[in-house]
N, CA, C and O atoms as a DFTB+ gen file, in Angstrom:
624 C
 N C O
     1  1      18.850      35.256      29.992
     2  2      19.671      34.078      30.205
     3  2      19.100      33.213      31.321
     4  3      19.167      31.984      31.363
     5  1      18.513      34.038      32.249
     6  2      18.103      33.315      33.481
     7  2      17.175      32.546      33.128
     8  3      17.020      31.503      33.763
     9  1      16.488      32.794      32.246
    10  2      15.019      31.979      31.841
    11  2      15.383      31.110      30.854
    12  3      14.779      30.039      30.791
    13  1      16.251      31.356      30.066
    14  2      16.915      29.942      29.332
    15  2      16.990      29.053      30.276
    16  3      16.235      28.089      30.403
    17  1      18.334      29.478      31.299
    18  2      18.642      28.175      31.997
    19  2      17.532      27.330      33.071
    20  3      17.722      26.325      33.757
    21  1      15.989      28.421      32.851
    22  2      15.392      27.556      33.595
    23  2      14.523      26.723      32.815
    24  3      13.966      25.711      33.239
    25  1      14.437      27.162      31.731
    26  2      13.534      26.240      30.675
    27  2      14.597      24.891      30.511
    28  3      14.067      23.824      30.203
    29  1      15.717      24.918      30.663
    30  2      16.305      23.790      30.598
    31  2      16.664      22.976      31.580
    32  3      16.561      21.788      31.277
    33  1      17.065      23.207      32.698
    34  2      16.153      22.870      34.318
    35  2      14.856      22.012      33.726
    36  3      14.946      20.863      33.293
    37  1      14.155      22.460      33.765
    38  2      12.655      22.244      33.702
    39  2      12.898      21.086      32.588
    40  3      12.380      20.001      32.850
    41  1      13.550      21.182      31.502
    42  2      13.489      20.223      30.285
    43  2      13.991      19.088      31.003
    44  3      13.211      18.158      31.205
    45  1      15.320      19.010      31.474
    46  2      15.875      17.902      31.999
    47  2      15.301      17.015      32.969
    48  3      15.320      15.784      32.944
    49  1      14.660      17.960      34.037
    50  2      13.856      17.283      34.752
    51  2      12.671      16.514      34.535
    52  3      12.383      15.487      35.150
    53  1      11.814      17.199      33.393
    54  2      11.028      16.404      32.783
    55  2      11.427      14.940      31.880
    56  3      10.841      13.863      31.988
    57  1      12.354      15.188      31.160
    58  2      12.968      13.861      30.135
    59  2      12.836      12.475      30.975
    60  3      12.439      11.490      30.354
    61  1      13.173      12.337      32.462
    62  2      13.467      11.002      33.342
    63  2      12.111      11.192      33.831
    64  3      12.098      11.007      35.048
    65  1      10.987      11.482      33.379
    66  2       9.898      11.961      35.049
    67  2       8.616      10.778      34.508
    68  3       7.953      10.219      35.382
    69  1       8.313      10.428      32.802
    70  2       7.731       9.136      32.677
    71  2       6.601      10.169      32.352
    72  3       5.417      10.044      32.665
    73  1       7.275      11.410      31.542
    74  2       6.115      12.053      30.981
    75  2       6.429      11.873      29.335
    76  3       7.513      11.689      28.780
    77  1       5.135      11.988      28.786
    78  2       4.992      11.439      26.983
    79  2       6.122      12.155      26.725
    80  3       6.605      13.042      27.429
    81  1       6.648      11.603      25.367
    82  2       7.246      12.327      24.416
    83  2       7.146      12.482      23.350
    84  3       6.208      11.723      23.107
    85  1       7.499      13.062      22.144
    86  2       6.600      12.714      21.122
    87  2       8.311      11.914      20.225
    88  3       9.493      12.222      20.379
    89  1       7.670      10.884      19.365
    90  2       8.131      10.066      18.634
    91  2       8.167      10.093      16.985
    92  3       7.365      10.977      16.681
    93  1       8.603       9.658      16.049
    94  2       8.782       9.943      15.016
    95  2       9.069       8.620      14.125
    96  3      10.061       7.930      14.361
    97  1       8.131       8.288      13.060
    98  2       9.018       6.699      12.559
    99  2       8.351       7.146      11.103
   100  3       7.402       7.809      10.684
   101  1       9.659       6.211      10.512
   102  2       9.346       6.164       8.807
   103  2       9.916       5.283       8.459
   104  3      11.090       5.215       8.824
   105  1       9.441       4.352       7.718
   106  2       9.509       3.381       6.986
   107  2       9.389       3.658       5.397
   108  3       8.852       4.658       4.921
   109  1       9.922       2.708       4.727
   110  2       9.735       2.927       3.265
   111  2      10.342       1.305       2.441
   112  3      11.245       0.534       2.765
   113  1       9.658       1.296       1.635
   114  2       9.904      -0.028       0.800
   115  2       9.951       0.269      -0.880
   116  3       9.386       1.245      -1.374
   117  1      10.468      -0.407      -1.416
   118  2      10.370      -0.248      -3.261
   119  2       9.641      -1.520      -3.178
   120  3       9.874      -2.486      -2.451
   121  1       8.468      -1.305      -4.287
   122  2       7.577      -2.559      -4.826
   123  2       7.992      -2.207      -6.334
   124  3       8.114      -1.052      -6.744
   125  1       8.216      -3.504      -7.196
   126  2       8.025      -3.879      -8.695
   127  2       6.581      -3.839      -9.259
   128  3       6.003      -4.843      -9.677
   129  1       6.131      -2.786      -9.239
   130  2       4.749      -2.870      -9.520
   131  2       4.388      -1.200      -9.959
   132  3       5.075      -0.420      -9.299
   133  1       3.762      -0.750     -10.609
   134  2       3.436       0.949     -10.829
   135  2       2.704       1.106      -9.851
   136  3       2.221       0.235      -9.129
   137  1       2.565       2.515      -9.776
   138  2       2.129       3.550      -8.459
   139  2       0.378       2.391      -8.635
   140  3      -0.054       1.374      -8.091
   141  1      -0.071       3.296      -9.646
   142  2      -1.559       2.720      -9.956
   143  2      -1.788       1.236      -9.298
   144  3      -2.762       1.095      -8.558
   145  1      -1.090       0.344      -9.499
   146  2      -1.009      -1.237      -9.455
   147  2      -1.035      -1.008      -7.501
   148  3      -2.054      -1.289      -6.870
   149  1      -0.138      -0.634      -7.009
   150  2       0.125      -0.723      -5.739
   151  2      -0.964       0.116      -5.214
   152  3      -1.268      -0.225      -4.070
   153  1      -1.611       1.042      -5.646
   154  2      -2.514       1.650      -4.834
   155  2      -3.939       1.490      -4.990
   156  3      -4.932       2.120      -4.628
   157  1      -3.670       0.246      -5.771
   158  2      -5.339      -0.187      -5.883
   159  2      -5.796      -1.154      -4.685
   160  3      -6.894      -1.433      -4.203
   161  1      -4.492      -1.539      -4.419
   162  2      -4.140      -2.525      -3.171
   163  2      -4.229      -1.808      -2.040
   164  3      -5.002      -2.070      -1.118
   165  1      -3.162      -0.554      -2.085
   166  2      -3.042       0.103      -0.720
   167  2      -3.855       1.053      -0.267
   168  3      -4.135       1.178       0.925
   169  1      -4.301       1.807      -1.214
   170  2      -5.072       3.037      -1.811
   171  2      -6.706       2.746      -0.485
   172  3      -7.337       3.476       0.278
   173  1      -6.740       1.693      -0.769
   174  2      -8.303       1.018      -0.172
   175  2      -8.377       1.049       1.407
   176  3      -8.565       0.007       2.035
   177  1      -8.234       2.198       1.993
   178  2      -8.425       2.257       3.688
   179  2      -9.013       1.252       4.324
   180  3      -8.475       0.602       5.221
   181  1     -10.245       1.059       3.852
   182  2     -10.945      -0.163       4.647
   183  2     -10.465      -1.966       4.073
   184  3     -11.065      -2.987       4.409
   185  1      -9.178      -1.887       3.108
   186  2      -8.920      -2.893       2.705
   187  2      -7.474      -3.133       3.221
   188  3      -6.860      -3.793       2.383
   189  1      -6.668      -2.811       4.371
   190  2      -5.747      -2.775       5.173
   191  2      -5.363      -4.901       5.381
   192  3      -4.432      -5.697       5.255
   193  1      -6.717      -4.872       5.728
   194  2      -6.588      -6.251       5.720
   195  2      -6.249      -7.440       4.940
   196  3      -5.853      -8.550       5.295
   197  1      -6.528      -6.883       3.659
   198  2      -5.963      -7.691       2.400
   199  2      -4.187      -7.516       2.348
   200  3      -3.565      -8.530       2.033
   201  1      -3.744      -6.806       2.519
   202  2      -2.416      -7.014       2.799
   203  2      -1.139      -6.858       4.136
   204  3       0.069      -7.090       4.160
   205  1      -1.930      -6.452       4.952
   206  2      -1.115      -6.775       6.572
   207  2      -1.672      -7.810       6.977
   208  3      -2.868      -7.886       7.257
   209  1      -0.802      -8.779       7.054
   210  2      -0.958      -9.895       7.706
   211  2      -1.308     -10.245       9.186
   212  3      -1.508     -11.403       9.554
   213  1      -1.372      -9.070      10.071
   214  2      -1.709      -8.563      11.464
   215  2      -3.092      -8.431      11.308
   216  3      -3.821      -9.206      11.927
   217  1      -3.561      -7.588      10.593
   218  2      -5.269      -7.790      10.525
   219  2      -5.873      -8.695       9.955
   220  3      -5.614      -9.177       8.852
   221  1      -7.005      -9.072      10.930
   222  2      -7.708      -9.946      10.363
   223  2      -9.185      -9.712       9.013
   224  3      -9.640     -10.228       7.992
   225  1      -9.414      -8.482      10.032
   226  2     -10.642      -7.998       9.385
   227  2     -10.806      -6.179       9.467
   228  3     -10.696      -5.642      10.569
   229  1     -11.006      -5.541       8.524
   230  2     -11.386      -4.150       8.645
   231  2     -13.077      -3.715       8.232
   232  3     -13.529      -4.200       7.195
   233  1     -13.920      -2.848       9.032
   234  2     -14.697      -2.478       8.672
   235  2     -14.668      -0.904       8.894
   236  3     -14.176      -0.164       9.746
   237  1     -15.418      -0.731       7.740
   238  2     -15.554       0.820       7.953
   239  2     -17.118       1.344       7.922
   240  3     -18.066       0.701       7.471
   241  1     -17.176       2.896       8.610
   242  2     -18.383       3.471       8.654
   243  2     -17.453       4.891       7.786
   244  3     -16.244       5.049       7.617
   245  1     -18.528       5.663       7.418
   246  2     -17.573       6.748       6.830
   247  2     -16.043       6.819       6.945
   248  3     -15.254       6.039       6.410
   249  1     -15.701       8.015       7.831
   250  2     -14.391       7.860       7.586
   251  2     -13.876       7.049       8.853
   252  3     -12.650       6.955       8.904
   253  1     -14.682       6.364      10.025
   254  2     -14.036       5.218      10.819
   255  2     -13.899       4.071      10.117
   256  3     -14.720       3.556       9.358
   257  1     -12.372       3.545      10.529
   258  2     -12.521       1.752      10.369
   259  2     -11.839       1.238      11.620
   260  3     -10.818       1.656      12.166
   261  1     -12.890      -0.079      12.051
   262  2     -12.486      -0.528      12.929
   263  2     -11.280      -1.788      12.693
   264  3     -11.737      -2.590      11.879
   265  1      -9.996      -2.165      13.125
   266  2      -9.670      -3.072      12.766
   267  2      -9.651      -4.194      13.518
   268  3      -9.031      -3.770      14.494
   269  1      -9.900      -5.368      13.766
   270  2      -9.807      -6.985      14.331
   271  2      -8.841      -7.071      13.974
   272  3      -8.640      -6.967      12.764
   273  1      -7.581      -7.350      15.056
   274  2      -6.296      -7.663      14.446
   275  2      -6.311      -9.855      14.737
   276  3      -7.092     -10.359      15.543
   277  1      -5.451     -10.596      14.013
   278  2      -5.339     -11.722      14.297
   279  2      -4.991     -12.098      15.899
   280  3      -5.187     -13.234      16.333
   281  1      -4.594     -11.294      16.507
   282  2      -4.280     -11.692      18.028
   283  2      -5.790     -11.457      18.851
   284  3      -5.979     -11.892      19.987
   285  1      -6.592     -10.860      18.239
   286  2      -7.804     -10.430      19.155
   287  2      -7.914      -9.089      19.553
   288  3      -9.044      -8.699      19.845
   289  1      -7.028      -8.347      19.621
   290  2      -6.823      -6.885      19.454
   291  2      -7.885      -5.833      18.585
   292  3      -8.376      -6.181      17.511
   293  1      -8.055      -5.005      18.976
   294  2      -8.734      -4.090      18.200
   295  2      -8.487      -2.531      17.495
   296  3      -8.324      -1.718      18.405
   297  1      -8.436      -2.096      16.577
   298  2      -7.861      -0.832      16.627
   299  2      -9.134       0.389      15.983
   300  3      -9.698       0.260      14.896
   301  1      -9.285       1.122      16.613
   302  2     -10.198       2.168      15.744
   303  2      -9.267       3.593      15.261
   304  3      -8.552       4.321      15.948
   305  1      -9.552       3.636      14.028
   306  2      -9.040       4.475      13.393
   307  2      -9.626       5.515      12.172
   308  3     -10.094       5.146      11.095
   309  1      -9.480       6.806      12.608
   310  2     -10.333       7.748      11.571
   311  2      -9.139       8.472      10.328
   312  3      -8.061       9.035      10.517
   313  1      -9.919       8.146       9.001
   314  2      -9.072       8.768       8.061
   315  2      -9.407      10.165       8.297
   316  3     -10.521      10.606       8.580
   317  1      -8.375      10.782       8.156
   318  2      -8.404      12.722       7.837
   319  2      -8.140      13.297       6.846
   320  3      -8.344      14.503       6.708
   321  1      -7.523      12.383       5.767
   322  2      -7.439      12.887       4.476
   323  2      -7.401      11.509       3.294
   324  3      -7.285      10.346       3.681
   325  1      -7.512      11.870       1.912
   326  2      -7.356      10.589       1.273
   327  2      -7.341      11.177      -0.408
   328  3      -8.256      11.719      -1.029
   329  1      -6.293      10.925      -0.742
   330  2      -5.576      11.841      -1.980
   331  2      -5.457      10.693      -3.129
   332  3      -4.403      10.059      -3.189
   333  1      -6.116      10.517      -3.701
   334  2      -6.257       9.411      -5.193
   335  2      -5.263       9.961      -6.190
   336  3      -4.506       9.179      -6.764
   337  1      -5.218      11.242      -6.427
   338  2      -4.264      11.859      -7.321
   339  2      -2.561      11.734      -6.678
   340  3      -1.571      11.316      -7.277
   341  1      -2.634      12.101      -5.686
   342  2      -1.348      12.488      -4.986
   343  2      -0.840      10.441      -4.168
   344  3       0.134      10.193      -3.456
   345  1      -1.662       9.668      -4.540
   346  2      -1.436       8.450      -3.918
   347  2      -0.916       8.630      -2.299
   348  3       0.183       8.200      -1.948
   349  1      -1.664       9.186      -1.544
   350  2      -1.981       9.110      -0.052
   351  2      -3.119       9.627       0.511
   352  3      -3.934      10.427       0.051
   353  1      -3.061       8.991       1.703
   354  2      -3.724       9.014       2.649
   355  2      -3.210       9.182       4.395
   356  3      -2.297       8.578       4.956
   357  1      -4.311      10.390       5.064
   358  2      -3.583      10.134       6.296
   359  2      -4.900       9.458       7.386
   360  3      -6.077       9.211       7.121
   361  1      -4.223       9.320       8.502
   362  2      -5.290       8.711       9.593
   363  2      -4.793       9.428      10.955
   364  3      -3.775      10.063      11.228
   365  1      -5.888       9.078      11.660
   366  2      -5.354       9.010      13.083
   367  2      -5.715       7.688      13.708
   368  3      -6.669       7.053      13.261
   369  1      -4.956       7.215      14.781
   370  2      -5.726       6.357      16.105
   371  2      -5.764       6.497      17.237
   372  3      -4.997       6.662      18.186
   373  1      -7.194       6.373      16.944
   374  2      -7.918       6.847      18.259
   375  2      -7.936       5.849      19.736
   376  3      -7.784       6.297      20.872
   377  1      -8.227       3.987      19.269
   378  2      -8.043       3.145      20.071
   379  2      -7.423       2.160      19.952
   380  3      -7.975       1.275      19.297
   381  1      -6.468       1.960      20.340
   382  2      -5.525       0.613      20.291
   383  2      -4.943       0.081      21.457
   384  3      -4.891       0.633      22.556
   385  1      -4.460      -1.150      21.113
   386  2      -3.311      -1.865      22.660
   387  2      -2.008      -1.347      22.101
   388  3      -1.085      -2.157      22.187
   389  1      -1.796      -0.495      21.697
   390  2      -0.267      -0.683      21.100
   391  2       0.204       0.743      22.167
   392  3      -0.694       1.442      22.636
   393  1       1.433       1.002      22.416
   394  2       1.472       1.792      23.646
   395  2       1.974       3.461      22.979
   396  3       3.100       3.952      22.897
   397  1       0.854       3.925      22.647
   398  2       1.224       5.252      21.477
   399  2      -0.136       5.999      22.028
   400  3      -1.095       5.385      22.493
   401  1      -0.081       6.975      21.937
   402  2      -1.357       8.131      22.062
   403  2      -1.178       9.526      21.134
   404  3      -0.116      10.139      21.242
   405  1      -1.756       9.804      20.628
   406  2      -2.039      10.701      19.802
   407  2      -1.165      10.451      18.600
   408  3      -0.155      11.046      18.224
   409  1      -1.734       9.541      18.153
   410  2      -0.814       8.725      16.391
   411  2      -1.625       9.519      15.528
   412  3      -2.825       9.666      15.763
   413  1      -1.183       9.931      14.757
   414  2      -0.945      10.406      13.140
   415  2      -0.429       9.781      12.376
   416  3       0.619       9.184      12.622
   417  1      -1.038       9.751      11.217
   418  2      -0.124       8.429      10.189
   419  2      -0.194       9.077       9.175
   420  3      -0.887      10.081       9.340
   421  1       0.481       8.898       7.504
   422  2       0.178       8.691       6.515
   423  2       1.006       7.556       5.646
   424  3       2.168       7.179       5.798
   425  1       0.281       7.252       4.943
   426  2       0.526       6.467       3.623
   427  2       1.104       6.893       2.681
   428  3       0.530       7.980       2.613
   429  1       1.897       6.902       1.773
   430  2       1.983       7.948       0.495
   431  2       3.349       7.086      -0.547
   432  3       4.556       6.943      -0.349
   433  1       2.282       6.589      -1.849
   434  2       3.290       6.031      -2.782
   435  2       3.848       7.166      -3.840
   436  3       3.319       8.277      -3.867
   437  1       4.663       6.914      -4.487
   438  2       5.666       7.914      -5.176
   439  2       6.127       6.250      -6.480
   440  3       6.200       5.027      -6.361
   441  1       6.314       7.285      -7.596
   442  2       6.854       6.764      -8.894
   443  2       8.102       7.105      -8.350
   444  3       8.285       8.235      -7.897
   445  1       9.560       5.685      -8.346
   446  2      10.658       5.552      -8.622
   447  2      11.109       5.798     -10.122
   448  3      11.721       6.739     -10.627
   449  1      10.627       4.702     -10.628
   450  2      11.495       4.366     -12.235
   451  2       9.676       3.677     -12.743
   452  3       8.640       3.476     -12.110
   453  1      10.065       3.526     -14.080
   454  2       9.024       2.622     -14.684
   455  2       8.697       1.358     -14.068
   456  3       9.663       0.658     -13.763
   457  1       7.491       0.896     -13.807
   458  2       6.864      -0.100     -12.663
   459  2       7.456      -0.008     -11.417
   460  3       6.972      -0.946     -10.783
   461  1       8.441       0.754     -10.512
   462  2       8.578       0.542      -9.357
   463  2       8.490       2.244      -8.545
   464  3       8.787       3.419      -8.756
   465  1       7.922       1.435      -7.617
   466  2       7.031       2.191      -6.601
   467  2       7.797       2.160      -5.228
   468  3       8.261       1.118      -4.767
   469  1       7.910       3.596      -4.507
   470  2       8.257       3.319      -2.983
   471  2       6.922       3.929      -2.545
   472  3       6.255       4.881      -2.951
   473  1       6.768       2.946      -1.475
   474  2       5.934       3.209      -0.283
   475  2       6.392       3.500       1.202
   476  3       7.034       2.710       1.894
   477  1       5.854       5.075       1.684
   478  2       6.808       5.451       2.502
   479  2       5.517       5.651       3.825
   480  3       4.429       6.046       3.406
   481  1       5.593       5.478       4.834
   482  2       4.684       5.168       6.122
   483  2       4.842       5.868       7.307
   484  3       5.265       5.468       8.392
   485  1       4.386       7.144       6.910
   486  2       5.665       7.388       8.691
   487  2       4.112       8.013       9.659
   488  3       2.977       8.300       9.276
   489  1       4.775       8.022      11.024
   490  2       3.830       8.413      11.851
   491  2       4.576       9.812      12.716
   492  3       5.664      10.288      12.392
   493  1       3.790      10.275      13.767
   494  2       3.959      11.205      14.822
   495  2       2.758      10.693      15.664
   496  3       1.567      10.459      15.458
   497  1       4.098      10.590      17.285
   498  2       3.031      10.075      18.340
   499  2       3.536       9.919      19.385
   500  3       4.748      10.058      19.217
   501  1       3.214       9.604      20.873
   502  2       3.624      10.212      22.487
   503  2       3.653       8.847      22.568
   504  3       2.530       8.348      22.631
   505  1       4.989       7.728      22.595
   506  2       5.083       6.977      23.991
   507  2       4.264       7.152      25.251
   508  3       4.133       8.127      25.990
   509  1       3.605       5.597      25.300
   510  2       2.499       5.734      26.488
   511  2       2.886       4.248      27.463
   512  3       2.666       3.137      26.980
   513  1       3.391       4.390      28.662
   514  2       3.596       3.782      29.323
   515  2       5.019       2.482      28.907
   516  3       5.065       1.398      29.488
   517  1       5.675       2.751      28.221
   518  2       6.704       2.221      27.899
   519  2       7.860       3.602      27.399
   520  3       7.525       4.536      26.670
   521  1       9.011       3.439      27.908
   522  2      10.124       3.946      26.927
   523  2       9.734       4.230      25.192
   524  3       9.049       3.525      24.451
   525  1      10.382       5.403      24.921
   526  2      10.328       5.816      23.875
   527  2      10.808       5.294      22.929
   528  3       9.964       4.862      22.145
   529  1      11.765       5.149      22.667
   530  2      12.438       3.376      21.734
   531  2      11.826       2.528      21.732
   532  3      11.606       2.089      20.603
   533  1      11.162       1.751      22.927
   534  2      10.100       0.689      22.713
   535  2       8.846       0.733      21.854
   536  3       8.273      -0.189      21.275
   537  1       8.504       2.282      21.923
   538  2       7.123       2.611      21.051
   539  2       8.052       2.596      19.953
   540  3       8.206       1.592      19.257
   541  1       8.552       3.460      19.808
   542  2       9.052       3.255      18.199
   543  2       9.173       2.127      17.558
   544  3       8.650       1.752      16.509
   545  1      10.086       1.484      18.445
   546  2      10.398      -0.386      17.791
   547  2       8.892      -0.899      17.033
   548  3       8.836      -1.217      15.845
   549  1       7.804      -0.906      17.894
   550  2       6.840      -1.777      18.181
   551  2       5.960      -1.024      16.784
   552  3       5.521      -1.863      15.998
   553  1       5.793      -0.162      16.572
   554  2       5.458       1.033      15.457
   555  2       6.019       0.624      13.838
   556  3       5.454       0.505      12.751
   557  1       7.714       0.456      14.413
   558  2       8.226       0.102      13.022
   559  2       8.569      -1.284      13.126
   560  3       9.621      -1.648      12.600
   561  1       7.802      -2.166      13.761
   562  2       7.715      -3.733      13.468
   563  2       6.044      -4.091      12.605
   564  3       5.785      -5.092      11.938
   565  1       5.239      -3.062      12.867
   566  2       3.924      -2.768      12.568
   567  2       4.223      -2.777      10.492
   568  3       3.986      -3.328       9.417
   569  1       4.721      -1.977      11.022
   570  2       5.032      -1.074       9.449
   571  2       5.597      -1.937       8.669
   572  3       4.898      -2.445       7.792
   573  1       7.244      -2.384       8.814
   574  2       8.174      -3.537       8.195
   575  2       6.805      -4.766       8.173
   576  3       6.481      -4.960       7.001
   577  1       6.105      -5.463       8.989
   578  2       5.651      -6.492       8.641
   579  2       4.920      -6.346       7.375
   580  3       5.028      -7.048       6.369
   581  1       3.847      -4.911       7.657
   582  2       3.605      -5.015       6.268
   583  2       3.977      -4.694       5.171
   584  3       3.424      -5.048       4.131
   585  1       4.968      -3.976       5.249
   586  2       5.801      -3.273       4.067
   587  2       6.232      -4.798       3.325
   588  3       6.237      -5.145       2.144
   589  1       6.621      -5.590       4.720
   590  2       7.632      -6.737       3.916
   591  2       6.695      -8.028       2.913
   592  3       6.815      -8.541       1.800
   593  1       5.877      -8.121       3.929
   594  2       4.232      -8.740       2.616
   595  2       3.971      -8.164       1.380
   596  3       3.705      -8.863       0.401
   597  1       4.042      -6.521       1.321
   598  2       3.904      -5.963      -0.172
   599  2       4.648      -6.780      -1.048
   600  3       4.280      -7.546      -1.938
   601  1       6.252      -6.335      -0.444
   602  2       7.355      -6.861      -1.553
   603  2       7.550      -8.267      -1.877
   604  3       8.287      -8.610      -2.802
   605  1       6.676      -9.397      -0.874
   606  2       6.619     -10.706      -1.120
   607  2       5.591     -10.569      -2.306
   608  3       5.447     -11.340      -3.255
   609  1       4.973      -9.510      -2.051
   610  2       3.824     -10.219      -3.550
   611  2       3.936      -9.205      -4.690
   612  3       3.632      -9.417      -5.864
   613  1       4.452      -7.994      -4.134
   614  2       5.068      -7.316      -5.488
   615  2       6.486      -7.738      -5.879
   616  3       6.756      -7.330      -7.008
   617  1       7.282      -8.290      -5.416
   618  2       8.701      -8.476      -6.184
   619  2       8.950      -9.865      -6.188
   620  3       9.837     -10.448      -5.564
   621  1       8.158     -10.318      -6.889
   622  2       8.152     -11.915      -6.320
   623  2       9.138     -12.084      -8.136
   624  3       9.542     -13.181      -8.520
């Protein structure tokens, strides 16, 4: 018991102390379009840029792509997996301005009904120098922007 109550001591004290935490976000959208249709679009790692309106430009070397975002920003990011059958893909990032450290991502579309598709986005990752809500927000404003461009050009 004694060592419970000190692991929780210890927990509490840490929570206010402006040490990482780890974070959690998921997003998801329905597109009017089949799995196939949407992942010829999304499917394309180094083609990020054709539909987030935040990037300007993606290049890739094997499994790095660097991204040029429209603000001048930069992001480097390595795929770790990439599933054509299973329609996903995951990543990590390694360098960004965005206030997150040790991000994990994946991608992953799923058959709803005939032609419609959800696309679901979620990450795992440590708030870095901002509140933990703030990373999240800033994560799932990332995500919604582009989720919400899909459905402008898939559910039009």
């Amino acid at each position: 018991m004694k060592s419970v109550m000190s692991g929780l001591m210890l927990l509490a004290l840490c929570s206010g102390s402006g040490i990482a935490s780890a974070a959690d976000v998921e997003e998801s959208v329905i597109l009017n379009s089949s799995v196939s249709s949407v992942w010829k679009l999304v499917g394309n790692f180094n083609g990020i840029n054709q539909w987030h309106p935040a990037v300007r430009e993606s290049e890739q070397d094997g499994d790095v792509r660097l991204l040029t975002l429209r603000d001048g920003g930069h992001i480097r990011e390595v795929q770790l997996a990439h599933d054509d059958e299973h329609h996903l893909y995951r990543y990590r990032m390694d360098q960004s301005p965005l206030p997150v450290a040790g991000y994990e991502a994946e991608i992953r579309l799923e058959t709803v009904a005939n032609n419609k598709t959800r696309m679901i986005w979620k990450s795992h990752f440590e708030a870095v120098g901002v509140p933990e809500a703030e990373a999240e927000q800033t994560i799932r404003t990332v995500y919604r922007t582009g989720m919400d461009n899909l459905a402008r050009r898939f559910n039009h």
